[in-house]
N, C-alpha and C positions, 0 to 999 in steps of 0.2 A: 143852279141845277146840277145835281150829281150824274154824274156818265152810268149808263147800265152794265152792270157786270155783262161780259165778255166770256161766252162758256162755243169751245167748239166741241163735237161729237163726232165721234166714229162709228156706224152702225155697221152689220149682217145681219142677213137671214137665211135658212135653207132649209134642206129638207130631202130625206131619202127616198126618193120615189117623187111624184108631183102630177097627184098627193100623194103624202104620206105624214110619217112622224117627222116634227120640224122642230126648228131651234132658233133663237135669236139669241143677238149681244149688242150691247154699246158701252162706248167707253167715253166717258163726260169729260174733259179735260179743264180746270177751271184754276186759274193762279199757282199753276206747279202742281195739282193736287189732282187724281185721277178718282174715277168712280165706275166699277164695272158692273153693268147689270146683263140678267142671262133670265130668259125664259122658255119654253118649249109648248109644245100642243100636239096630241097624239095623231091628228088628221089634219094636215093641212097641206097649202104649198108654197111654192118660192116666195112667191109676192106676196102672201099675206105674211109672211114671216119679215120678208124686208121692210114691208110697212110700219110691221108692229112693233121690230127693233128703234126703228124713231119715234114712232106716239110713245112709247114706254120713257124713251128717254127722255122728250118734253117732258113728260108727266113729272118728270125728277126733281125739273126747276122749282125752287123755291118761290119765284120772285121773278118780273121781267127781266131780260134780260136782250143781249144782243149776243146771234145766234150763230153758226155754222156747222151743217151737220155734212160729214164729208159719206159717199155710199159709192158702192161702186155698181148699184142697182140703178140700171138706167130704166127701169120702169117707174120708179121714184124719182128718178130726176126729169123724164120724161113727163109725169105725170105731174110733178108739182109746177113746172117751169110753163109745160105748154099745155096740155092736155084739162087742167083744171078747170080753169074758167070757163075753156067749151062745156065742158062736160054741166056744170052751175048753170049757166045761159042755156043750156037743154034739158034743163032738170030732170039732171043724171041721166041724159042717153049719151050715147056713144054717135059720131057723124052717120052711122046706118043705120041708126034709128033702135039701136040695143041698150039694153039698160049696163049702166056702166058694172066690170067687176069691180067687186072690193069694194063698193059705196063704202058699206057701214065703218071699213076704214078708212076710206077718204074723209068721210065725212068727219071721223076723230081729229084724224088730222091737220 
């Protein structure tokens, strides 16, 4: 059996205002050879933009792989590590009984 390529990524996101007009990037890192992708959305905010900087970069992969996406958004790291599977096992509320932000991008991602 062949080993999965091995790709780390560097994502951001922001935004002037929040909301406002926002931006993302990520940078694919994969055997010496880099990929930078950049998107923007006229209304948004932080966290949809930090989200979106990583669903956009999966989207990249060709092919399975074995992953590490480095962010310095601890709403994303927050959300992926701990916060997910509550949120799944309460289909999508929040512990106070609120529907979660950002579903339709969690749920991408």
């Amino acid at each position: 059996m062949t080993e999965k390529p091995f790709v780390e990524i560097y994502t951001d996101g922001s935004c002037s205002g929040n909301p406002g007009p926002g931006g993302y990037a990520a940078i694919l890192c994969y055997r010496g050879k880099k990929k930078i992708i950049t998107g923007s959305e006229q209304h948004t905010t932080n966290n949809r933009m930090e989200l979106t900087a990583v669903i956009e970069a999966l989207k990249c992969l060709k092919k399975p792989c074995k992953v590490i996406v480095r962010t310095d958004s601890q709403y994303v790291v927050n959300g992926v590590n701990q916060w997910l599977p509550e949120w799944i096992k309460r289909n999508w509320k929040t512990s106070s009984g609120k529907e979660v932000s950002n579903k339709d991008l969690w749920e991408k991602l």
